[in-house]
N, C-alpha and C positions, 0 to 999 in steps of 0.2 A: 421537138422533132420526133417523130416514127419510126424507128428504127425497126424495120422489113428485114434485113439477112443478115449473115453472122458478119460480126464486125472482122479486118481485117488487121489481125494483130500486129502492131508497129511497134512492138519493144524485142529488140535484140540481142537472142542469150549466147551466141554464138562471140561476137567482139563487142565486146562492152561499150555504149556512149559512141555508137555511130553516125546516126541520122542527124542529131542536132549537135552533134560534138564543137563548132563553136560557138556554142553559146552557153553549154555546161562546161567549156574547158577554156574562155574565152582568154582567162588571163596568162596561161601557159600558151598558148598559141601568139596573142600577140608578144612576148617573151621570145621565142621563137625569130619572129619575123623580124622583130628590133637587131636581133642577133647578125640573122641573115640578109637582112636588106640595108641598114642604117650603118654600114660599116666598109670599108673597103678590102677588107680581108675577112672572109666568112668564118666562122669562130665553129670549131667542134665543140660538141656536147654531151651529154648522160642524163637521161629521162629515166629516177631511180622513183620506185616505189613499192606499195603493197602489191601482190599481187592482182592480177585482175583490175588492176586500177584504170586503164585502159592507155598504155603506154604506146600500145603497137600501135593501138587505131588513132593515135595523134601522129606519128609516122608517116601514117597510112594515107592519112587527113591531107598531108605536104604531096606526098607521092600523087595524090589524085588532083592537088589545086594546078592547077595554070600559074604560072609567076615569071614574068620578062624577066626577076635578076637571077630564079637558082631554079634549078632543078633534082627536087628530092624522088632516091632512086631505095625501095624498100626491100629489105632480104630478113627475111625469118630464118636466122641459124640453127635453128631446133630442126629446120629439115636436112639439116647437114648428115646427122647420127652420125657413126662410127666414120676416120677417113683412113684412107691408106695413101695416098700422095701426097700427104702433108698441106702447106699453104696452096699450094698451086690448084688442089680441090678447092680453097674456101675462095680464094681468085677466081676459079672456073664457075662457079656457084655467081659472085659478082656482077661476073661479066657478063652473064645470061641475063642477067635483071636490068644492067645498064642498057644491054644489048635492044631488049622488048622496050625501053623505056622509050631510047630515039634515035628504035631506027640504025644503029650501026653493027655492022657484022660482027661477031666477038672474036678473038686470037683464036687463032691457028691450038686445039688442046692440046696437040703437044708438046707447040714448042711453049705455051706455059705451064706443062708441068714440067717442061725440063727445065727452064727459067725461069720459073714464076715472078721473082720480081721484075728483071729489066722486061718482060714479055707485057706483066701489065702495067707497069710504070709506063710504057710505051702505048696501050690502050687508053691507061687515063687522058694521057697529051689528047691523043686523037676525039676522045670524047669532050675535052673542053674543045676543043676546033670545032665541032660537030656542032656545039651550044652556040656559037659564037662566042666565046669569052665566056656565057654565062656561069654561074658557079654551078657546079655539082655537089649534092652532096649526099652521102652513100650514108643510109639509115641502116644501122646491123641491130635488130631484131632479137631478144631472148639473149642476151650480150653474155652469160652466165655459160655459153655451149662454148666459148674462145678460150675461157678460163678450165673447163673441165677435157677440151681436146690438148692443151699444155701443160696440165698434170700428169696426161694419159699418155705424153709424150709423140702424141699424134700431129703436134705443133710444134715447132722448136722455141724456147725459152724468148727468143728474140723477136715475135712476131710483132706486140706491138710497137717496137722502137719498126719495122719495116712499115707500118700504117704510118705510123710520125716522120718518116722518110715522103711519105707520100703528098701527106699536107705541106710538110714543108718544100715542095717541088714549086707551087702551082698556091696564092694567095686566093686562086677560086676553088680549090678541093677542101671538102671538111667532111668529116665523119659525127655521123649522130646515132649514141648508142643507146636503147632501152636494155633495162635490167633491175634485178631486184634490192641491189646493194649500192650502196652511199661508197661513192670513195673513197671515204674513210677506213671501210672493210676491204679495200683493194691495195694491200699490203705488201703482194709480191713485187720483187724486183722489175720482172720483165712489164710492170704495170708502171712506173715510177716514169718512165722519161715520155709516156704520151698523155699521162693526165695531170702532171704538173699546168699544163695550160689549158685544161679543156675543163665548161660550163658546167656546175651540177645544177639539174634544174628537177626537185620535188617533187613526184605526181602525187597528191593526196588524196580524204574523203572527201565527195561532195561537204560542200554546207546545205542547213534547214533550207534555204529558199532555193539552190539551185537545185535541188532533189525534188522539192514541188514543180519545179518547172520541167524537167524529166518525164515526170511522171502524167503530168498536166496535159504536155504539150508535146507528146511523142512526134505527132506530127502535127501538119496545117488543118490535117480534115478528121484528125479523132472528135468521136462524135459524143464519147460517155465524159464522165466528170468525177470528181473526188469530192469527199467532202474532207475539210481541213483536216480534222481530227483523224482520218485516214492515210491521210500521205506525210504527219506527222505518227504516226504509229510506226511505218515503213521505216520514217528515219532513224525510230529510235531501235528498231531494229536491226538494221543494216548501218548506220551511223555515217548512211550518205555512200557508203562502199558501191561506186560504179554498177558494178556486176549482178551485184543480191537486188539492187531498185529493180536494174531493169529484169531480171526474173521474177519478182513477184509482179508486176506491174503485166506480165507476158500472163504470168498464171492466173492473176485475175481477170483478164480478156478472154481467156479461156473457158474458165467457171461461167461468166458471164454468156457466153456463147451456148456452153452444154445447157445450162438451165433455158436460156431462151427459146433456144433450138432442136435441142435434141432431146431434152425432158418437157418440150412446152409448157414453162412455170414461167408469166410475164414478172417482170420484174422490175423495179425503177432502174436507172440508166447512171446508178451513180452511184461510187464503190463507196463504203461504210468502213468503219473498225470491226465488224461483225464480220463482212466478206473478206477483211486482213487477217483474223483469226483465222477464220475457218480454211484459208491457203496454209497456213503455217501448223494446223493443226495434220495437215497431212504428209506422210513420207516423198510422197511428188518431188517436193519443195527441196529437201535434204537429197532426193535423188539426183536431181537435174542439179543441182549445185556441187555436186561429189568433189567435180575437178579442182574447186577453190579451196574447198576445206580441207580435203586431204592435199592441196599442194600447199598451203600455210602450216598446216599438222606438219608435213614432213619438212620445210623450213625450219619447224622447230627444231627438229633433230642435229641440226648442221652450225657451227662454231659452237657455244657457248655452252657448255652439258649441263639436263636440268630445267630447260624450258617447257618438253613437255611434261617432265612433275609438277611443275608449277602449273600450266595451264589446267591436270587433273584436279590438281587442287584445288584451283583459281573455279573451276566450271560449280561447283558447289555454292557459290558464293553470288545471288543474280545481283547483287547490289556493291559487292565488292570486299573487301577485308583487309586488315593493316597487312605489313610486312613480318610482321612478328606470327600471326597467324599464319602464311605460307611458310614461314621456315620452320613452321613446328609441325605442319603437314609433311613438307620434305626430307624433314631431315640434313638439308643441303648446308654446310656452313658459310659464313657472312659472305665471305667472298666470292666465292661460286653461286651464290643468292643474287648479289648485287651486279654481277658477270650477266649471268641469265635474265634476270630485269631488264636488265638496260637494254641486252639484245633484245628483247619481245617489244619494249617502249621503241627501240629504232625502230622495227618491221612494222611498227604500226598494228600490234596485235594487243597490246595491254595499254592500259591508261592510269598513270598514277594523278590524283589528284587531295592534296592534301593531306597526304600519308595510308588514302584508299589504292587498292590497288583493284581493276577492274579488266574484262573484257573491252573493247573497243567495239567489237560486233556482237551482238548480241545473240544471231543466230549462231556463230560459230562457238559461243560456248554453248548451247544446246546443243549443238553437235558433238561437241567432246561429254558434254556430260550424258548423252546418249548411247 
């Protein structure tokens, strides 16, 4: 086919694993749905992962579908920032998202900041009546902002026993939280009485085929093609990481465009390992990526001290190194080695395999060792 005008780039650097999200995310969604439909009391959740893995846009995914038994209502707490009224902001914040979802006027602001519980415990009712029975269930977004306004003491210690107050009202309300940490790392107190019963469900890397078909099959009417050896190149790059596919796959649409269009150099219509080079040979690539790499960099810095000496370390190494050699780089002794390990192996930043210790991304140690 003839390809006349600049193609219309279909890959998403903005929310990662949007357009075709199920069917690159097909077995967490149906997980999902089993939860919410297959049961007569809808089950709270936590969608824990690397970053960028696209936690929100599975959320986002629920918020957008049509479904006779629930309706998922989505809030991004990261646009919370600082509060000064306590819970009855992060209720008012709620209530405005329930509010636009279906149609029901939200409380009175005042009288839920002066009550914030019984004002929207009183909302919630009204918004199941609204459903007809159907379930609701309120997606809270960047789950890590609930934890850092209760430190900050901008929360009081008890907030989430007042959300587990909530579920427990009403067999149709459930709460589904995205964030970056396993509940295993959710250690406080004021944590313990609403995640004793509630789902952890994994968002990981793609796998080798579902990243082919990302990249393949952005959409119905992409018109260029891959050649194998290219969209395994990407993988072994990115190791299937959401975010980094669909930005290289965005920048080669790009290159592809400038040479055909804007340098008039015809070209064949189908990406090489040569066109995946020559994207990753450029600063572009690490530009438009900033936000992941320096938000997994500054993960490091947070519980386990030592992770990024070890990543410094580690970035020297494209192929990987024992444990004996990062602890002779660090200097860090066994314990605070094995501390630091294990954190980076949970966040999905390092890979041990057989007593290798490695990058997981590959571009991100290019980036550290940059």
């Amino acid at each position: 086919m003839s390809i006349t005008q600049p193609i219309e780039n279909p890959y998403i650097i903005g929310d990662p694993v949007e357009g075709n999200l199920s069917v690159v995310r097909e077995e967490i969604i149906r997980k999902l749905k089993e939860l919410w439909v297959m049961s007569s009391q809808l089950q709270s959740v936590v969608l824990y992962g690397h970053r960028r893995m696209g936690k929100g846009s599975i959320l986002r995914y629920f918020a957008r579908s049509c479904s006779a038994d629930f309706q998922v209502v989505y809030v991004n707490l990261q646009g919370l920032g600082a509060i000064s009224q306590g819970m009855g902001e992060v209720f008012l914040a709620i209530s405005d998202e329930i509010s636009d979802a279906i149609n029901l006027p939200p409380p009175n602001t005042d009288e839920l900041l002066k009550l914030p519980q019984r004002t929207f415990k009183l909302y919630l009712k009204q918004a199941i009546q609204k459903l007809d029975n159907k379930g609701l269930i309120i997606a809270l977004d960047e789950f890590e902002t609930i934890e850092d306004l209760i430190n900050a003491q901008q929360l009081p210690p008890n907030f989430m026993a007042v959300l587990r107050g909530f579920v427990q009202m009403s067999p149709k309300i459930a709460f589904a939280f995205a964030g970056l940490h396993t509940l295993e790392e959710m250690t406080e107190d004021y944590f313990q009485p609403f995640f004793a019963s509630v789902i952890p469900i994994r968002v990981g890397f793609l796998n080798r085929a579902t990243t082919r078909q990302l990249l393949a099959n952005p959409n119905p009417d992409f018109l260029l093609n891959y050649e194998l050896e290219a969209m395994d190149r990407i993988y072994d790059l990115t190791f299937g990481q959401p975010y980094l596919v669909q930005l290289l796959g965005f920048l080669l649409v790009r290159r592809y465009n400038d040479q055909m269009f804007e340098q008039g150099k015809p070209r064949e219509s189908v990406f090489t390992v040569a066109d995946v080079e020559a994207i990753i040979r450029q600063n572009e690539l690490f530009q438009n990526g900033r936000y992941y790499f320096t938000g997994v960099w500054c993960q490091a810095a947070q519980d386990a001290p030592g992770q990024q000496d070890i990543l410094r370390g580690l970035a020297d190494y494209p192929e990987g190194c024992s444990r004996a050699t990062i602890q002779e780089i660090t200097g860090l002794e066994e314990s605070k080695l094995n501390d630091a390990l294990e954190t980076l192996a949970r966040h999905d930043v390092i890979i041990e395999t057989e007593g290798n210790l490695r990058f997981a991304v590959e571009l991100f140690r290019r980036w550290v060792e940059s």
